[in-house]
Legacy VTK file of the C-alpha trace (Angstrom):
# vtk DataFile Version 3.0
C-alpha trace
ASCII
DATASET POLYDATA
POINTS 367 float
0.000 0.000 0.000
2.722 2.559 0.780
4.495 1.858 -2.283
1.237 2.759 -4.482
0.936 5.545 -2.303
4.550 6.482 -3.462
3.736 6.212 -7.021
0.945 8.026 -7.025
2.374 10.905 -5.312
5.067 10.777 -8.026
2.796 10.731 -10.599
0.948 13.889 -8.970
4.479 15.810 -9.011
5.158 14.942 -12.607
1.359 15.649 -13.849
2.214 19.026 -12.575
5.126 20.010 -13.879
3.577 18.780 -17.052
0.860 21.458 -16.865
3.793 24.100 -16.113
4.132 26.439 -18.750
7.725 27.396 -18.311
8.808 25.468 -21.138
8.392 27.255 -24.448
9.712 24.009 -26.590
8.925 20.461 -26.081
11.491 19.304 -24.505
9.670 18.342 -21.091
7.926 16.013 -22.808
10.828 14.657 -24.808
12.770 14.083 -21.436
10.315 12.575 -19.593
9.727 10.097 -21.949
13.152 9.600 -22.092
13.727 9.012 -18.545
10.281 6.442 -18.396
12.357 4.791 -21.688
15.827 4.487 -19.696
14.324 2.786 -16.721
12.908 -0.061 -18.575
15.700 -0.588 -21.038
18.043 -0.395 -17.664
15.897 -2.404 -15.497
17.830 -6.087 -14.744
16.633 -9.453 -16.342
16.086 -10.084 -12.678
13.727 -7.144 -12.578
15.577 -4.488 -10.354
15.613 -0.669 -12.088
18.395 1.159 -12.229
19.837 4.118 -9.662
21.968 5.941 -12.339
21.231 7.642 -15.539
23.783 9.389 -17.546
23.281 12.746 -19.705
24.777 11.124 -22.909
21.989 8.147 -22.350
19.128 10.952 -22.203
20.801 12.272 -25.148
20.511 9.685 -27.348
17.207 8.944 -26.324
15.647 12.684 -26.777
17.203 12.177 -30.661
15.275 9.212 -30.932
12.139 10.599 -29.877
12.489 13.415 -31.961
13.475 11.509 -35.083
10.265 10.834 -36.401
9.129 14.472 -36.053
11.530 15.348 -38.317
9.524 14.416 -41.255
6.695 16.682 -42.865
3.486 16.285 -42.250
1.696 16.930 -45.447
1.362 20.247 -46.908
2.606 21.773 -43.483
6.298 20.915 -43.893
7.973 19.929 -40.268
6.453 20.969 -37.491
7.146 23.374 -35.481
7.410 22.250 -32.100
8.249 25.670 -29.823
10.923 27.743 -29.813
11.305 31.984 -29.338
8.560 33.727 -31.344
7.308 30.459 -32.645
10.231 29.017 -34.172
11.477 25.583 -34.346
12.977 24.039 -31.517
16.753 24.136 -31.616
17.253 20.661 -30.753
14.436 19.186 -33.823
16.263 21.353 -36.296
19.698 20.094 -35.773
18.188 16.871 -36.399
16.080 17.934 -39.385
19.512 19.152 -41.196
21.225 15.830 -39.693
18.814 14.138 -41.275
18.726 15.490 -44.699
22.698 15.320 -44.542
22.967 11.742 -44.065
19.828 9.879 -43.915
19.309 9.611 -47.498
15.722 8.889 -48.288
13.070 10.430 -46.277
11.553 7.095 -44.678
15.132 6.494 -43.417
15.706 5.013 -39.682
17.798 6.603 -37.395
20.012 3.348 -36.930
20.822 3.565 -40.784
22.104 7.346 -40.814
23.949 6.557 -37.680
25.951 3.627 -40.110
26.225 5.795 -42.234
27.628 8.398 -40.537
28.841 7.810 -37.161
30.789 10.667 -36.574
28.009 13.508 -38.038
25.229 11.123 -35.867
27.840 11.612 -32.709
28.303 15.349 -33.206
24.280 15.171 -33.527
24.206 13.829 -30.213
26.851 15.428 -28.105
25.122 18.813 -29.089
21.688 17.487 -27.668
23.579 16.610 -24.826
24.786 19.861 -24.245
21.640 21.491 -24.803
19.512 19.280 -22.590
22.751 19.824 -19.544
22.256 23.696 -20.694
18.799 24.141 -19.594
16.049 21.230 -20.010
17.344 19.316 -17.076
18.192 21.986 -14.422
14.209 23.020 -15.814
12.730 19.869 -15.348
12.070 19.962 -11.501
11.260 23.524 -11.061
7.499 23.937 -10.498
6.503 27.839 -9.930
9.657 29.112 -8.945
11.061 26.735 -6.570
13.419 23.538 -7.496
12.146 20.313 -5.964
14.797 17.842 -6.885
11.767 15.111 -6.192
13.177 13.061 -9.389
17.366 13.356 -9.604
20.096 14.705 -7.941
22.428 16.673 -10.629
26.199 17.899 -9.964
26.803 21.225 -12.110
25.084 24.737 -11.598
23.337 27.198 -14.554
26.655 28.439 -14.823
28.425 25.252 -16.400
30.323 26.414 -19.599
29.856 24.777 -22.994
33.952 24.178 -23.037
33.455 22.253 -19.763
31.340 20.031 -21.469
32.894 19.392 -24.131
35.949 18.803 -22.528
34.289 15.969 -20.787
32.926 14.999 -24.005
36.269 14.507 -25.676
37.636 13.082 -22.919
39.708 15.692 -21.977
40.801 17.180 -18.256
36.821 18.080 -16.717
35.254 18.265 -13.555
31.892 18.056 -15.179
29.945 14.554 -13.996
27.197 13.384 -16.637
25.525 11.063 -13.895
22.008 12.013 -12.673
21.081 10.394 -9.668
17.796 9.031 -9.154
16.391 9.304 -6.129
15.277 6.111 -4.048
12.259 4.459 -5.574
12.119 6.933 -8.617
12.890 4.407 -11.348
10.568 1.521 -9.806
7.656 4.022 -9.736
8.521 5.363 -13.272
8.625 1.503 -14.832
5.439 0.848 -12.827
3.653 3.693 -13.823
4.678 3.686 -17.832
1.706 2.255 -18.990
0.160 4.974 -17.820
2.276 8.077 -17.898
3.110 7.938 -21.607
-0.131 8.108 -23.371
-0.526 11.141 -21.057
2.999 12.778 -22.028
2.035 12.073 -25.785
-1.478 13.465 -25.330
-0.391 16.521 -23.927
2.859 16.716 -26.611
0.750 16.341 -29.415
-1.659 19.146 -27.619
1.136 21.480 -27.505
2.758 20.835 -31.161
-0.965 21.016 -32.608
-1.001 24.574 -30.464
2.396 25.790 -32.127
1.158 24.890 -35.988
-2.843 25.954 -35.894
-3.797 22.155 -36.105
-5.991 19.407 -34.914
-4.341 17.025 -32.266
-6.620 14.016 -32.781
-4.596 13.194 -36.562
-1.742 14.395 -35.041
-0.749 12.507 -32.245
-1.471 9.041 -34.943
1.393 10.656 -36.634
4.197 11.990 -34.209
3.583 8.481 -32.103
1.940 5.951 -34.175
3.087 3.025 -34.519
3.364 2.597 -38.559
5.909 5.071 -38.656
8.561 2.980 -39.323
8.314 0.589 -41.954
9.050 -3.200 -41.283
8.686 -4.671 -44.615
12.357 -5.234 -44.805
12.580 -7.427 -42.159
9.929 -9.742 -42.787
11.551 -12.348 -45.050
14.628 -12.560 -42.411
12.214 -13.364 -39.606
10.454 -15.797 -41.642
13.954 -17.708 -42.340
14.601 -17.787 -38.466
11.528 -19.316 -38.215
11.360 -21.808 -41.186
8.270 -20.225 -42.504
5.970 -21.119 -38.882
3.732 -18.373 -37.070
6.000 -17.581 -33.961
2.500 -18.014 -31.868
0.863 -20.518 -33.210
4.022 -22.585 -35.219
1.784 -23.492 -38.298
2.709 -23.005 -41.858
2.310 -19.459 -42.799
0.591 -19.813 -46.615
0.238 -16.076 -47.862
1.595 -12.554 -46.455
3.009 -12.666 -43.026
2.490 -9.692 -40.342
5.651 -8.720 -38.129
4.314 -8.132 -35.060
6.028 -6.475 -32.046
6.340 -8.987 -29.060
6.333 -5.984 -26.458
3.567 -4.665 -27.914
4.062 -0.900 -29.106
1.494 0.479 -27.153
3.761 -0.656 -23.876
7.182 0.468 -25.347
8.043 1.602 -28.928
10.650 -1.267 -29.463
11.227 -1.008 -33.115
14.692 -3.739 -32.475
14.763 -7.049 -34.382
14.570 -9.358 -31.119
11.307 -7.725 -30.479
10.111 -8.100 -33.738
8.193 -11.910 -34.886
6.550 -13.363 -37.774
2.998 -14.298 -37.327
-0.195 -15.306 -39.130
-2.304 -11.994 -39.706
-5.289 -13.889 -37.354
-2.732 -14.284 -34.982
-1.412 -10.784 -34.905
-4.902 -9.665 -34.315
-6.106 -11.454 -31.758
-2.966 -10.376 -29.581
-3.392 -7.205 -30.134
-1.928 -5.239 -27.512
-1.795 -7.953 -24.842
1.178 -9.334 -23.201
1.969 -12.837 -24.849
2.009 -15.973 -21.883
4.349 -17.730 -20.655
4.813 -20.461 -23.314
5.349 -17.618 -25.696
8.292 -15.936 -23.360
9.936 -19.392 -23.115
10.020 -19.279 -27.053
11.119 -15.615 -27.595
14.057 -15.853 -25.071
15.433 -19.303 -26.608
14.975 -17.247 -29.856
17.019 -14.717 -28.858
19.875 -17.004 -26.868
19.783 -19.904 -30.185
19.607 -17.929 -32.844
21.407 -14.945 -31.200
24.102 -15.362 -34.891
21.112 -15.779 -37.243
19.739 -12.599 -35.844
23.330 -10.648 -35.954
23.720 -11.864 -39.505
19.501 -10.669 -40.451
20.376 -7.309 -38.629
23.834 -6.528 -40.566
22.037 -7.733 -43.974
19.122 -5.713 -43.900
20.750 -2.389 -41.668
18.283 -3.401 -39.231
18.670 -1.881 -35.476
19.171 -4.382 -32.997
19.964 -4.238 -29.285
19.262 -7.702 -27.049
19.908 -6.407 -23.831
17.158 -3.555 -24.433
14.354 -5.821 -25.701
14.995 -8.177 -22.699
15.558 -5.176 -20.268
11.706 -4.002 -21.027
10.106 -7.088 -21.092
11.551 -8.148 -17.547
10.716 -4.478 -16.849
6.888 -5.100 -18.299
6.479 -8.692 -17.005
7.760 -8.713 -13.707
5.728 -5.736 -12.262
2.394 -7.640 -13.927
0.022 -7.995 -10.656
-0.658 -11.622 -9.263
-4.178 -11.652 -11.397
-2.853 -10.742 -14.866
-4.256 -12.236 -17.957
-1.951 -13.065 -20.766
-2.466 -13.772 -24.714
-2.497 -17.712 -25.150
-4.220 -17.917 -28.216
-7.374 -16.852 -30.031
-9.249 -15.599 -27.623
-7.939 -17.264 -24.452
-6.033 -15.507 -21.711
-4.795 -17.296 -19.043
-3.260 -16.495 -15.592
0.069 -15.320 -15.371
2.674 -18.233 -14.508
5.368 -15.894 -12.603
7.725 -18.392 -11.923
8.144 -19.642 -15.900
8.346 -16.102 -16.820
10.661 -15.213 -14.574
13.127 -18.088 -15.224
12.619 -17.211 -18.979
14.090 -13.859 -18.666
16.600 -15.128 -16.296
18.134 -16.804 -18.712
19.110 -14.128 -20.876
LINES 1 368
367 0 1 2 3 4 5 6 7 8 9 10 11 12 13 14 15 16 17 18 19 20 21 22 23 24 25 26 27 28 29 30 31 32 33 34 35 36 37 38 39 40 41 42 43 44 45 46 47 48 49 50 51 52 53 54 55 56 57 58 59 60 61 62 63 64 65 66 67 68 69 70 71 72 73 74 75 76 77 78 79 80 81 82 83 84 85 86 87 88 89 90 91 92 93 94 95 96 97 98 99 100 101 102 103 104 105 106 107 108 109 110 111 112 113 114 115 116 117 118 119 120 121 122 123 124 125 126 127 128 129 130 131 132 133 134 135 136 137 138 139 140 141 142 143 144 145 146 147 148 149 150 151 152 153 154 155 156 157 158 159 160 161 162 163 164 165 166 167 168 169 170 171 172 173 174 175 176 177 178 179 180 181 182 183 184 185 186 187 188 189 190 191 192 193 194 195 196 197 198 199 200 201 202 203 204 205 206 207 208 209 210 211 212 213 214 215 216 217 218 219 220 221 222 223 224 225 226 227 228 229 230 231 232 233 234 235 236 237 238 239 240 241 242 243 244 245 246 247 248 249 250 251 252 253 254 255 256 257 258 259 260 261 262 263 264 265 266 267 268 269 270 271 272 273 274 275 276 277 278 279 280 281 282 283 284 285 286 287 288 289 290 291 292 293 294 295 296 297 298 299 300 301 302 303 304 305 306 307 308 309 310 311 312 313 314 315 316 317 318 319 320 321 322 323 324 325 326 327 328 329 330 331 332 333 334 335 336 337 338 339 340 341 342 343 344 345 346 347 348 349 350 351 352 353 354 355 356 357 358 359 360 361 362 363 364 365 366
């Protein structure tokens, strides 16, 4: 009881600095979803969240949020998403020219312009890093006037220089410390609360963005968060191969078009990474849904990723597919092992059944 009295009184804080309006960008909302992101991809196979996050980690996260955002939408160009007098925000338009600099083709992923460009994708990042150090995350805490450091402990003041930083970012002789330190319980609420939390950080992003460019926000939250934004055509022949042409769920013959479903569902975490992505009959796909698979289907996506850990290396280099193990098993143990006592999971068709902890946990374990 104390501990979802703790989470909801965390939830409270961050609700209000949401409605704060001493952010003229939307960063906020880019950094708090960056922070709910970290603690699941850092959370343990054995479940425990992590204590530490670093500025370079937030970094690359607030570049992948931002990514997508960085296309037009329609007849309005990119959109503007704060900024003084109505401008862009500094951070989206350094990637917007990243991105036509070395992305190539508009429907691009980020993992293929960091190949190929590593070092213009690295300078990308190291300047959001700076500018999030700068001012988002000093900002972040501060409701009304006052700092509450209710989230993370942070080790410079407003007056850290730019050379400091990058002095630490090169390596170089710095006193400047990139750790933020979470305060006790922070990152257990956070994972516990995600399911909630980030429909309301997208509601309220895609409320502000829609505010900036005279639009709608219904249509335009589909298409800053939806989850079609990335096509996964490319990978669907690869995951067939790993699994000799057999629905992942059901493991009968697929005869026609296969889906690629996300195991994590997107709707829990937007896991775009080849481990978390299956082959499945179309009927399949549907009737999961958005539901957390069972057990039986854990036990098969962790061999998956331990047996055919190669095969998958091999699919990922072939196709310049992003890939990251540890992440996709960080967020399911993340997802699964917070699941209360009486949770239903996707069998198949329409059956749920009862959540069998122990299997689960030993799945995950194993990784």
């Amino acid at each position: 009881m104390t501990e979802d009295r703790d989470a909801i009184a965390l939830a409270e804080r961050v609700l209000a600095i949401l409605d704060e309006g001493r952010f003229s960008a939307t960063y906020k909302f880019a950094l708090f979803t960056a922070f709910l992101d970290l603690c699941m991809e850092k959370t343990s196979t054995k479940g425990v969240a992590p204590s530490v996050l670093t500025t370079y980690e937030l970094a690359c996260k607030v570049v992948e949020s931002y990514w997508d955002h960085s296309l037009p939408y329609g007849q309005h160009g990119v959109l503007r998403q704060g900024g003084n007098k109505g401008g862009q925000a500094e951070i989206l338009r350094r990637i917007c020219k990243t991105r036509q600099l070395h992305a190539g083709a508009r429907s691009d992923t980020m993992f293929r312009a960091q190949q190929q460009d590593p070092i213009g994708f690295e300078s990308l990042v190291r300047f959001v890093e700076w500018k999030l150090i700068e001012m988002p995350i000093p900002r972040l805490q501060v409701l009304g006037k006052i700092e509450d450091r209710f989230l993370y402990q942070y080790n410079w003041t407003q007056s850290v220089s730019r050379a400091e930083v990058v002095s630490y970012q090169r390596g170089g002789a710095s006193n400047f410390d990139n750790r933020l330190l979470l305060r006790p319980g922070v990152a257990e609420n956070l994972v516990r609360l995600a399911g909630l939390l980030r429909p309301l950080f997208r509601r309220h992003w895609a409320m502000m963005v829609a505010s900036s460019n005279d639009l709608h926000e219904a249509e335009l939250e589909e298409f800053l968060f939806g989850a079609e934004r990335i096509p996964l055509d490319a990978v669907r022949a690869p995951l067939l191969d790993l699994q000799d042409g057999f629905c992942f769920y059901c493991d009968h013959r697929i005869v026609g078009r296969a889906d690629v479903d996300h195991f994590i569902p997107w709707a829990r975490f937007r896991d775009d990474g080849l481990d978390n992505l299956v082959a499945a009959h179309p009927r399949c796909n549907n009737d999961k849904r958005d539901a957390l698979a069972a057990a039986a289907h854990v036990e098969r996506w962790t061999s998956r990723m331990r047996e055919k850990d190669a095969d998958l290396e091999e699919a990922s280099r072939q196709v310049r597919w992003f890939r990251d193990p540890n992440r996709s098993a960080s967020v399911a143990s993340a997802l699964y092992l917070r699941l209360p006592s009486g949770a239903a999971l996707w069998l198949q068709s329409r059956e749920f059944i009862p959540i069998d902890r122990p299997r689960i946990a030993d799945a995950l374990a194993g990784l």
